[in-house]
C-alpha positions in Angstrom: 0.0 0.0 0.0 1.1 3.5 -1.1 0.0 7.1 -0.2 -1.5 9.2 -2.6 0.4 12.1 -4.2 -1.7 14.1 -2.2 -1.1 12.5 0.8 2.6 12.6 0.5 2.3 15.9 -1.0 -0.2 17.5 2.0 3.0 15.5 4.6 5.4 17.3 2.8 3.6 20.6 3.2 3.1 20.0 6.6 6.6 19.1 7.4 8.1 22.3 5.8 6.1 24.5 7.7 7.5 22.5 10.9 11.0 23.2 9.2 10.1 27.0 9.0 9.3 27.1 12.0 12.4 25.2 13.2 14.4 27.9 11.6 12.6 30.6 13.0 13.9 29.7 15.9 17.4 28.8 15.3 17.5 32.7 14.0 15.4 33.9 16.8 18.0 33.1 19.2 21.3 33.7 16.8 22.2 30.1 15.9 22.0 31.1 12.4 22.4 34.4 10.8 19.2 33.9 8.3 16.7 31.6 7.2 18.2 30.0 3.6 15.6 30.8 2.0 16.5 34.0 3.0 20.3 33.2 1.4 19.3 31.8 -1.7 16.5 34.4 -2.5 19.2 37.4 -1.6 21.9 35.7 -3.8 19.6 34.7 -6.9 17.4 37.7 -7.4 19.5 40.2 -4.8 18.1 43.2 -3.5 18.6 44.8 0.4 16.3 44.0 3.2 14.9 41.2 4.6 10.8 41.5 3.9 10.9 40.2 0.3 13.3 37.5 0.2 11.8 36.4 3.9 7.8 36.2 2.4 9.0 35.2 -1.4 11.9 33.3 -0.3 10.0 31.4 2.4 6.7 30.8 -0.4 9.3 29.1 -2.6 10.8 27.0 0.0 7.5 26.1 1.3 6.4 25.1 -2.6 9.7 23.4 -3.4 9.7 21.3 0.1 6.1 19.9 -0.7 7.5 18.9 -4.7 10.5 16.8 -2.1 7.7 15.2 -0.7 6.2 13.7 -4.1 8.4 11.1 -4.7 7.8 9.9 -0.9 4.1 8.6 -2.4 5.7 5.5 -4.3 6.8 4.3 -1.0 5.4 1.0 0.0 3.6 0.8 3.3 5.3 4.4 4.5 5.9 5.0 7.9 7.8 7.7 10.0 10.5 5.8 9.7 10.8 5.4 5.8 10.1 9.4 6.0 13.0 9.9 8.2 15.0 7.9 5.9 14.0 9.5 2.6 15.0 12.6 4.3 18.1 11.9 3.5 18.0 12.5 -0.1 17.2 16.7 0.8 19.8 16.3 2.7 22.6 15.4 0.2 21.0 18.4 -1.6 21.5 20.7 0.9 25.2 19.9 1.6 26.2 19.6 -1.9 23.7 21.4 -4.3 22.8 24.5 -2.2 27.0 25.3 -1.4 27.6 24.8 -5.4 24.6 27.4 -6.2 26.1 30.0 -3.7 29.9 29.3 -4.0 30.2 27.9 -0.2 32.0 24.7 1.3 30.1 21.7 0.4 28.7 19.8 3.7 28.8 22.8 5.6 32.3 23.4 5.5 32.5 20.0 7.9 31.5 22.8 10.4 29.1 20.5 13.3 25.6 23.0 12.7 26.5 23.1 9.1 26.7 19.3 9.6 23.8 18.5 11.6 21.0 21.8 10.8 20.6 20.0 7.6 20.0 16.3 9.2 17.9 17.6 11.9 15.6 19.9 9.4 15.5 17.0 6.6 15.2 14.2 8.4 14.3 14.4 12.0 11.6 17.2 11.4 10.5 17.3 7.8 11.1 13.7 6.8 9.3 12.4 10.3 6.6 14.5 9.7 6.0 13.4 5.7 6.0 9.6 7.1 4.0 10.0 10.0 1.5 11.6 8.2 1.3 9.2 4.8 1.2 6.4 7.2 -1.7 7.8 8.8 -3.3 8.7 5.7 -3.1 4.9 5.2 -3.4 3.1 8.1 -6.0 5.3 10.7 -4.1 7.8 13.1 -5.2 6.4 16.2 -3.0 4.0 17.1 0.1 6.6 18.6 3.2 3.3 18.2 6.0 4.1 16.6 6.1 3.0 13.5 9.0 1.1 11.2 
């Protein structure tokens, strides 16, 4: 059994607004200079201030992290698990795609937060989150076990 496209794609929503969220924090109290969104919109497009490329910049990563979700729907029997697993493949993105876009170190410059941000926000956060909710898209969401 599989989750729908919308399923996976409604998870994946769901889990980037967790990861938003997660980085508003992590700016909130200086771990991080600025959302990446924030980055990426300020390098691609440019511009000064942080209002535009903050709304814009976070629509786009909202949009984009829902299309990272799609594939998740050909998953057999998904579970939080699998989702946390399959976050794995943003992940690689982030550490090697992102720093080749805006001329940084790849993998976060072996740096430990540029290590582990993208592990925690990929897999721990948005990847459980996708799972969790396909799975109980699938299977009822009443049971509360952890699921592998």
């Amino acid at each position: 059994m599989s989750a729908t496209l919308r399923d996976a794609a409604i998870g994946a929503f769901l889990g980037s607004l967790a990861v938003v969220g997660a980085f508003g924090l992590l700016v909130l109290f200086g771990l991080v200079p600025e959302a990446p969104w924030v980055t990426m919109w300020l390098h691609l497009f440019g511009g000064t201030g942080w209002v535009l490329p903050a709304v814009a910049g976070g629509l786009a990563f909202l949009a984009l992290g829902t299309l990272w979700g799609l594939p998740f729907a050909f998953v057999n029997e998904p579970s939080t698990f699998k989702g946390i697993v399959y976050g794995i493949v943003p992940t690689i993105w982030a550490w090697s795609g992102v720093p080749l876009i805006l001329g940084t170190a790849p993998m976060g410059g072996l740096k430990p937060l540029g290590l582990a941000i993208p592990i925690v926000m990929n897999c721990l956060i948005w990847g459980s989150i996708l799972g969790w909710w396909c799975h109980r898209q699938i299977f009822g969401g009443n049971s509360g076990a952890v699921y592998y």
